[in-house]
C-alpha positions in Angstrom: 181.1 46.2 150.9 178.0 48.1 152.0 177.0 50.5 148.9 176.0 53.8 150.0 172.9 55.3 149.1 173.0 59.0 147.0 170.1 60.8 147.3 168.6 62.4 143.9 167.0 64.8 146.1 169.6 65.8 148.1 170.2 69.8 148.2 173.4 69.6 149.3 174.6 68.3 146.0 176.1 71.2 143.6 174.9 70.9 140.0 177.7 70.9 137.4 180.4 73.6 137.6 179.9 75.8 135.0 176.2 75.2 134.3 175.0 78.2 135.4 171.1 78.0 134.2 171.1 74.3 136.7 172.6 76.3 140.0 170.0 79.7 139.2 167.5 76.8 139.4 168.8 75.0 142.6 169.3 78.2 144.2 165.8 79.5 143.7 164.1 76.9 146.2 166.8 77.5 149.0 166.0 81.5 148.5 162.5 80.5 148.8 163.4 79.2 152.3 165.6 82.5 153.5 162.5 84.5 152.5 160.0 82.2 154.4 162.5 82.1 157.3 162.8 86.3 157.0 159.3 86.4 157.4 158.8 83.8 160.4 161.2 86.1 162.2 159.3 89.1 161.5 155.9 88.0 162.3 157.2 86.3 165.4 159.1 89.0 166.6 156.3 92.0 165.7 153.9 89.7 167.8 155.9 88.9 170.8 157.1 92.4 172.1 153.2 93.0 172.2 152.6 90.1 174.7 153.5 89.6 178.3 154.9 86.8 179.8 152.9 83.7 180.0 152.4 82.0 182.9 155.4 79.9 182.1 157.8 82.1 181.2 158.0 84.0 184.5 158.6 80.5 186.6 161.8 79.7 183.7 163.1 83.5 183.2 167.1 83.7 183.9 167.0 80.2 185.4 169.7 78.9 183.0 171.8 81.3 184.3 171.3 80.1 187.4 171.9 76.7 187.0 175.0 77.2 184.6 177.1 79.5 186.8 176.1 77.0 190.0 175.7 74.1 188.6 173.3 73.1 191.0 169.6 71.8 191.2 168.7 73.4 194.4 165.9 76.4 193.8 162.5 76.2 193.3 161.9 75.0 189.5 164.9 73.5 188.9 164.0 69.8 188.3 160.5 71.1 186.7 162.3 69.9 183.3 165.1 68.9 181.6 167.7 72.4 181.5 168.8 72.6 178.0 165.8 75.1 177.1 166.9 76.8 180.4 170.0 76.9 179.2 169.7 78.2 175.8 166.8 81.2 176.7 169.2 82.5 179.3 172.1 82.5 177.4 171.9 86.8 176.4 171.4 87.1 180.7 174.9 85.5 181.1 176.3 88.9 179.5 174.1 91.6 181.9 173.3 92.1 185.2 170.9 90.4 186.7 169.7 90.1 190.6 170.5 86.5 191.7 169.9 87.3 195.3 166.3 86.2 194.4 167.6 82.8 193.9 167.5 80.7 197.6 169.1 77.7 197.5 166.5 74.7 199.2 168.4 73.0 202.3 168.4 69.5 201.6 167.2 69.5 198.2 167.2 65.8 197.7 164.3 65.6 200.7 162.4 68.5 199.1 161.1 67.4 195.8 157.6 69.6 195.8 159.8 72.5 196.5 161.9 71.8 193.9 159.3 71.7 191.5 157.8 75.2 192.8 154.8 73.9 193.9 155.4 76.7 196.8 155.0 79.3 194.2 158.2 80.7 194.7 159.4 80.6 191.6 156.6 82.4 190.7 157.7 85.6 192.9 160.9 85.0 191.7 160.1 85.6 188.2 157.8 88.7 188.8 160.9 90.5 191.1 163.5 89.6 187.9 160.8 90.6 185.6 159.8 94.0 187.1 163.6 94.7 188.1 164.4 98.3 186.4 166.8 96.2 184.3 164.2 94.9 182.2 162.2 97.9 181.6 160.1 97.8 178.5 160.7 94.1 178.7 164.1 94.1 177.0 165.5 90.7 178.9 162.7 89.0 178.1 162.6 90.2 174.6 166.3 88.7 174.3 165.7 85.3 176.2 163.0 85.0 173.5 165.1 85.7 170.7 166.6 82.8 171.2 163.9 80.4 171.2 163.3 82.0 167.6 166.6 81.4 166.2 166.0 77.5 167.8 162.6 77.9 165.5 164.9 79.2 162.4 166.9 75.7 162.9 163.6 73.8 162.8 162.2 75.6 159.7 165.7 74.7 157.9 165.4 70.8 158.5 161.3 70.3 157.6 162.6 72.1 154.2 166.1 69.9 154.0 164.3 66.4 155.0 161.2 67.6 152.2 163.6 68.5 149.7 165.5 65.3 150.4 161.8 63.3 150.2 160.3 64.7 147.6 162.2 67.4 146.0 162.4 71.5 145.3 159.1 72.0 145.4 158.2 69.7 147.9 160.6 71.5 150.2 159.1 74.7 149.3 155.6 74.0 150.6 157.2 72.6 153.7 158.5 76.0 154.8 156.0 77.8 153.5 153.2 75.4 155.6 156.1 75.7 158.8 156.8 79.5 158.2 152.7 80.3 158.6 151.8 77.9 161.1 149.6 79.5 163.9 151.2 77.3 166.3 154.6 77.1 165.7 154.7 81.4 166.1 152.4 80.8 169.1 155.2 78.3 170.8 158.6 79.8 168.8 158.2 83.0 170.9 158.4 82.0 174.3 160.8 80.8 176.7 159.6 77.5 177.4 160.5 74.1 176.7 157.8 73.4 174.0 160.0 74.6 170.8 163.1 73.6 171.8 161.9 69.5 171.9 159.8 70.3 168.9 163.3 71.1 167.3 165.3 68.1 167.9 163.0 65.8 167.8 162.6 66.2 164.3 166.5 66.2 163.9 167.0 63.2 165.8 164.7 61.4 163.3 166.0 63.0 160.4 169.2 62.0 161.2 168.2 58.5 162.0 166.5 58.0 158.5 169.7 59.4 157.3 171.6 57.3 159.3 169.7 54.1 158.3 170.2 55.4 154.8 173.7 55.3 154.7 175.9 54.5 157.7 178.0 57.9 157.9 180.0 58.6 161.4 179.0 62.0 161.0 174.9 60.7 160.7 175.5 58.8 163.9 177.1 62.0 166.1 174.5 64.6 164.7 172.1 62.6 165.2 173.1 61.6 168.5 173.6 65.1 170.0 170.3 65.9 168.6 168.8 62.9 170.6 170.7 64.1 174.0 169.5 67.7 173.4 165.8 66.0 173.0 166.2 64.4 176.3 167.4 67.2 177.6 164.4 69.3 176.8 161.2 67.6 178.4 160.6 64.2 180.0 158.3 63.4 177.2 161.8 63.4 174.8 162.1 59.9 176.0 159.4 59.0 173.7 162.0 59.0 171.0 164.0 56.5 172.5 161.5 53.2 171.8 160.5 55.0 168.9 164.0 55.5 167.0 164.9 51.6 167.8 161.4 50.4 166.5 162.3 52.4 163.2 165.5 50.6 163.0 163.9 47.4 163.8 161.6 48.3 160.7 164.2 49.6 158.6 165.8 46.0 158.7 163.0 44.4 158.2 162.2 46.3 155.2 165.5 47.2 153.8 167.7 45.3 155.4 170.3 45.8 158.4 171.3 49.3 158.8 174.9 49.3 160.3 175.0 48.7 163.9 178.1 50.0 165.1 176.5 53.4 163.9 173.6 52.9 165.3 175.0 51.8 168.8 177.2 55.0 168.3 174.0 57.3 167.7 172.3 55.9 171.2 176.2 56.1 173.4 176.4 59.8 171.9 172.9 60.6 172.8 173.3 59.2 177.0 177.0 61.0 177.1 175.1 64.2 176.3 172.5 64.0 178.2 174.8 63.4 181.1 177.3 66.5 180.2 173.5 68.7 179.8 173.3 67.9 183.7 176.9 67.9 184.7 177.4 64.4 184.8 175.0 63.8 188.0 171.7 62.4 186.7 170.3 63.2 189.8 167.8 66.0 189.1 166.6 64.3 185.8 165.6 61.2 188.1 164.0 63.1 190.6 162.0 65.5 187.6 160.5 62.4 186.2 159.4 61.3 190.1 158.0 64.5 190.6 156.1 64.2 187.2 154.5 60.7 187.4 152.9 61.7 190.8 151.7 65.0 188.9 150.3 62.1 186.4 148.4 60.5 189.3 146.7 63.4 190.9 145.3 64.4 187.7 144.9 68.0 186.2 141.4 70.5 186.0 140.6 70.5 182.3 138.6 72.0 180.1 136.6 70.8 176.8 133.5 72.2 174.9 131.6 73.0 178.1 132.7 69.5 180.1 135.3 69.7 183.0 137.2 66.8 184.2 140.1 66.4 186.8 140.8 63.1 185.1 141.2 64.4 181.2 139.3 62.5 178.3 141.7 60.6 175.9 140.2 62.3 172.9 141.2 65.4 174.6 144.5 65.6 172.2 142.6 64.6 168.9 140.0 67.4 170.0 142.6 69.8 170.3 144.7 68.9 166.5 140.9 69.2 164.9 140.5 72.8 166.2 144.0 74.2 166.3 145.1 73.2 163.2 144.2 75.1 159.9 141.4 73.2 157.8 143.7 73.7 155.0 146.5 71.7 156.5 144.2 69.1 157.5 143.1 68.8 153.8 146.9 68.3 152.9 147.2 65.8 155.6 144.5 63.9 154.1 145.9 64.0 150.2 149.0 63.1 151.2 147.2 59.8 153.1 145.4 58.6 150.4 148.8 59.1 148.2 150.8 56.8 151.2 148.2 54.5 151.3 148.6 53.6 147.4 152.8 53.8 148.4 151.9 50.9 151.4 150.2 49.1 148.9 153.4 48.7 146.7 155.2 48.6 149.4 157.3 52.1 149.1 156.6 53.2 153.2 159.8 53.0 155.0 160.6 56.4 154.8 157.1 57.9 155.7 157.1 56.0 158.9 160.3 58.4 160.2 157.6 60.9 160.1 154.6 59.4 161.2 155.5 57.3 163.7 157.0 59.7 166.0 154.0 61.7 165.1 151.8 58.8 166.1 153.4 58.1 169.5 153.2 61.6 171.0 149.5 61.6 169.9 149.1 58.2 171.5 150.9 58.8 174.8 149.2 62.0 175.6 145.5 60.6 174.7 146.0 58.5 177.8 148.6 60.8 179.8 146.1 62.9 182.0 148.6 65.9 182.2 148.3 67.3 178.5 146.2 70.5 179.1 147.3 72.1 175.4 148.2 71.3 172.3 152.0 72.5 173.3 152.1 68.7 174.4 151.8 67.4 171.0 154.0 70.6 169.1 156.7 68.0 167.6 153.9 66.5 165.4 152.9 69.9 163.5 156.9 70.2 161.5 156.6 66.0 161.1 153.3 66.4 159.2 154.1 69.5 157.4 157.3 67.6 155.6 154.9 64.6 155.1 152.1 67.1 154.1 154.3 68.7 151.5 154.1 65.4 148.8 150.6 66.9 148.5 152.3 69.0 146.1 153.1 66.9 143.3 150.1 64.9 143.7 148.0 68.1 143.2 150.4 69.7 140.2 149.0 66.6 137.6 146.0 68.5 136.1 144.7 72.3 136.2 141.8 71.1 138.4 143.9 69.8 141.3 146.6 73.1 141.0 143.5 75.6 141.6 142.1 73.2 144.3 145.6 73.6 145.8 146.0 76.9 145.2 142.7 77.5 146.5 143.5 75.8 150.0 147.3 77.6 149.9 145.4 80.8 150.2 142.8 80.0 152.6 145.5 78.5 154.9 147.6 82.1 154.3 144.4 84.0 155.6 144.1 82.4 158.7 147.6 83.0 159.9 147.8 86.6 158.4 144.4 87.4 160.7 145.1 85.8 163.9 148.6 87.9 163.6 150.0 88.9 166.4 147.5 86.2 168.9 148.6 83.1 167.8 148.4 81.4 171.1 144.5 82.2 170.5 144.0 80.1 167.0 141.2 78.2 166.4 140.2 77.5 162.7 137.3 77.6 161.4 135.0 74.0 162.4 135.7 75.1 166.4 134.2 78.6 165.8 137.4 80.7 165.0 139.2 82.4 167.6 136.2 84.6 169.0 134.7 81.3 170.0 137.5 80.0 171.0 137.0 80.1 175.2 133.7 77.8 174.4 136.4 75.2 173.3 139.6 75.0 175.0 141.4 77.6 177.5 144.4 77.4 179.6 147.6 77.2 176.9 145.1 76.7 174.0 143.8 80.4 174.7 144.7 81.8 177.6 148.4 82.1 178.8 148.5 84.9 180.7 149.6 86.9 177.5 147.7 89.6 176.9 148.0 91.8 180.7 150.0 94.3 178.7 147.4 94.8 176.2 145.1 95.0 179.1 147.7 98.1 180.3 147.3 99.7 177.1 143.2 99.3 177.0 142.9 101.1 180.0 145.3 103.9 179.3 143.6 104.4 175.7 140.0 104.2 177.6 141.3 106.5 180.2 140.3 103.6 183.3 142.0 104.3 185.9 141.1 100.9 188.3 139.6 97.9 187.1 138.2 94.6 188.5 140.7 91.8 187.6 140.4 88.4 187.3 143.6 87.5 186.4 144.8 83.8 184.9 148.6 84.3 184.9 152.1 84.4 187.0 152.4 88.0 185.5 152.5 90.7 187.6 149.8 93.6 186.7 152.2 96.5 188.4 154.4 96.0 185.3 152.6 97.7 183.3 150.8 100.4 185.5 147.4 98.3 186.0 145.7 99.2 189.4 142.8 96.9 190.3 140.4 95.5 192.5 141.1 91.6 193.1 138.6 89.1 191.7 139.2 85.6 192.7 142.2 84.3 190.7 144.6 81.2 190.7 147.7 83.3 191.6 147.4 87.0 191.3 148.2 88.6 194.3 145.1 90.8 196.1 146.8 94.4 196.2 144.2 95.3 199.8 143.6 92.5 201.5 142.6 94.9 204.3 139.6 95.6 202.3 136.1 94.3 202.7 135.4 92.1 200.4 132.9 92.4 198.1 130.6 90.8 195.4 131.2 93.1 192.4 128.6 94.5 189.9 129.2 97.2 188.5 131.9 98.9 186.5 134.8 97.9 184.8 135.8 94.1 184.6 138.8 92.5 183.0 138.4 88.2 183.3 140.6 86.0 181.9 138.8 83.3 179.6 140.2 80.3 181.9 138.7 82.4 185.0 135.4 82.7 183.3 135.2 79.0 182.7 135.8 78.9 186.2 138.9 76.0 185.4 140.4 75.7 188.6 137.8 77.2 190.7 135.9 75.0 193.3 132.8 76.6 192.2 132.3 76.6 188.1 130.1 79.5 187.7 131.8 81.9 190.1 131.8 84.3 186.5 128.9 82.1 184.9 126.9 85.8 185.2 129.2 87.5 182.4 129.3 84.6 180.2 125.8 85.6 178.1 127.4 89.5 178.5 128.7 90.9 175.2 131.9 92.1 176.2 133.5 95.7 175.2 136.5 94.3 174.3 138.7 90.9 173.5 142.0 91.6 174.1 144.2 89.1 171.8 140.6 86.5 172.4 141.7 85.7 176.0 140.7 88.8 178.4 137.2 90.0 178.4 136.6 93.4 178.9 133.0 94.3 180.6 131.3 97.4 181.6 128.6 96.8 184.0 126.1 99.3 185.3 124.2 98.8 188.1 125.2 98.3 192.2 127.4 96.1 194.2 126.2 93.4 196.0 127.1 92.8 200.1 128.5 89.4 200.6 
């Protein structure tokens, strides 16, 4: 008879009844974790309802809603990914009114795969029509549909401080949701409505359940673990990573500890497919055509952007350049302890249970690097909560002498200041080696930077500055009406010229508001359209990715 293995570590075991001193001290850790959680919510929160929507949040807004009263793939952005996040940020919409005569069904779908992408840009109008509808004034729909992606977050922080705690112990698990609950880029990515935190999420429960799983072969193992891969899958294209990746852990785990029970294990794949067929009503037909439409994005290539260089065609360091500048020093310092403490465990032969976390890690590094489509960190998210729980046996390899507690408390507090001061523009963080985030735009734009996310503050710049029209060079599916900004149009990927009537003209002088992607000149055809403000001081940096000139002088005639 298989003997099943008890985990000393396990939280979910009680201490002794009666022994009141032993449960004050379990309990202390898991009220550590309800605090770090109370203050991820906050911070999140407090910084979202200052942001507008990014560019892709207006394409997704209330398209769940769509697609779960219809059940049908046949508007613009419908097969752009899997639907569960679609699903789960539209759930508040299903209980108010919203106008779904912007939705127009595409005759013959199945012939139309561009358009159901929203290459047209409709999906684009569609968003800005739902987004400025009088229903959603002061941004209260949105505000909801984000919620949710928050509470998804809330799930995430729970499971990097169960699998820690399980790992390593109390306060192990502690430091795991302290790192998660003050990382820049999970409240960049656990605020929106996008796709990015959801896969994040049950990524790392599908592999925390199949270490469990491998562990010790409970049913209930296998069908959590299971859902959590079908909800993976049905959350980006890129969730099929997990699928090699879980049976090459397996494969290792019974080479190393011996066979796990297959029957479970066949059970956690079956349970995964079934969901992932109810997530699209049993018709697999848009997820096939979503990952057509995505391999020939792969082969046309996508404009990038890295320190200075641009490139249709990406560099494979691209990913690695982004993890070195997006991710707090601090962190990087823990990543590093908690190597040279895995390699001694390799040595002896104690891995198994790191490679749940790294691997996965390691193959969603890997894939990007040579995937040309990556054009932010976002790609890589489900790494960050993966390292933090590896991260976090840093702690009892720094608690040994006084020397190595100050050097940890030392880089504790220096990875705390960097998240209280980028508060509320997380999307903008860049630590320390890449210039902060003032130099950010000399690194990395597009997601990394520049999202679209800061028109409203742009709203509220020119109301407290008294401008009453500005030039705008907008990098964003926003719409700048929302939130009473009238402009003059400077060439922009989508915004909309207000007078197209108008002689056109080559601006300079007065009031300029250019996006940091737009001032890179990203996707222009000509670089240095805006290379004449880059040397200019700006008056302002509104949340690092809109710069904010005042020119005197003259316009030019074309």
């Amino acid at each position: 008879m298989r003997k099943r293995t008890v985990d000393s570590h396990d939280p979910t075991l009680g201490a002794a009844p009666g022994d009141l001193g032993q449960r004050m001290k379990r309990a202390l850790p898991h009220l550590a974790l309800v605090v770090c959680l109370l203050v991820f919510s906050v911070r999140a929160v407090t910084s979202m309802v200052q942001e507008s929507a990014t560019w892709d949040e207006t394409h997704y807004f209330a398209l769940g809603k769509y697609l779960l009263q219809h059940g049908a793939w046949n508007v613009s952005g419908s097969i752009l990914h899997p639907p569960f996040s679609y699903y789960v940020q539209s759930l508040p919409l299903l209980f108010v009114p919203t106008d779904s005569t912007v939705f127009h069904p595409i005759a013959s779908p199945e012939s139309h795969l561009r358009l159901l992408a929203g290459v047209d840009g409709s999906d684009t109008i569609r968003g800005q029509v739902l987004l400025s509808s009088p229903l959603n004034h002061d941004d209260r729909l949105l505000t909801l549909s984000r919620l949710t992606m928050v509470f998804v977050a809330l799930l995430l922080g729970c499971f990097v401080y169960l699998w820690s705690y399980s790992l390593y112990g109390a306060r192990s698990a502690v430091f795991a949701a302290v790192l998660f609950t003050f990382c820049p880029n999970m409240l960049a990515h656990a605020r929106l409505i996008t796709p990015d935190i959801v896969l994040t999420t049950f990524s790392l429960l599908t592999v925390y359940f199949l270490w469990r799983l491998c562990r010790s072969p409970r049913l209930a193992y296998a069908l959590l673990g299971g859902a959590s891969l079908g909800l993976t899958l049905l959350s980006k294209f890129t969730g099929a990573l997990l699928v090699p990746v879980a049976l090459l852990l397996v494969l290792l785990w019974w080479v190393k500890k011996g066979r796990p029970s297959l029957a479970r294990v066949a059970c956690f794949f079956a349970v995964g497919i079934v969901v992932l067929f109810l997530g699209y009503g049993l018709d697999l037909t848009p997820y096939v055509q979503g990952i057509r439409y995505q391999r020939e994005l792969a082969g046309l290539g996508h404009p990038s952007f890295l320190l200075g260089s641009y490139s249709d065609a990406g560099w494979w360091y691209y990913v690695l350049a982004s993890i070195v500048m997006k991710t707090p020093l601090a962190v990087l310092a823990f990543v590093g302890i908690s190597i040279v403490v895995f390699v001694g465990k390799v040595r002896s032969g104690a891995w198994i249970d790191e490679a749940f976390l790294l691997l996965p890690a390691i193959a969603f590094v890997a894939f990007f690097s040579f995937e040309h489509q990556a054009t932010g960190l976002r790609y890589v998210l489900p790494i960050f909560p993966l390292l933090y729980v590896f991260s976090s046996r840093a702690v009892e390899a720094l608690w040994s002498k006084a020397t190595h507690v100050a050097l940890f408390a030392a880089l504790g507090a220096w990875y705390l200041g960097a998240s209280w001061y980028i508060h509320p523009h997380y999307l903008a963080y860049f630590n320390e080696l890449a210039g902060g985030p003032s130099n950010g735009y000399r690194c990395l734009v597009d997601s990394n930077l520049d999202w679209g996310q800061d028109l409203k503050g742009l709203g509220r710049f020119m109301e407290r500055n008294n401008i009453p029209r500005i030039r705008l060079s907008y990098f964003g599916s926003d719409s700048p009406q929302r939130y009473g900004i009238a402009y003059d149009w400077l060439p922009s990927v989508v915004l909309v010229n207000p007078s197209p009537e108008k002689k056109k003209r080559a601006y300079r002088h007065g009031w300029f508001a250019i996006s940091a992607t737009n001032l890179q000149g990203v996707y222009f055809e000509n670089k240095s359209l805006f290379a004449w403000l880059r040397d200019k001081e700006p008056v302002a940096r509104l949340g690092y990715s809109i710069f904010v000139y005042h020119v005197e002088g003259e316009d030019a005639e074309p």
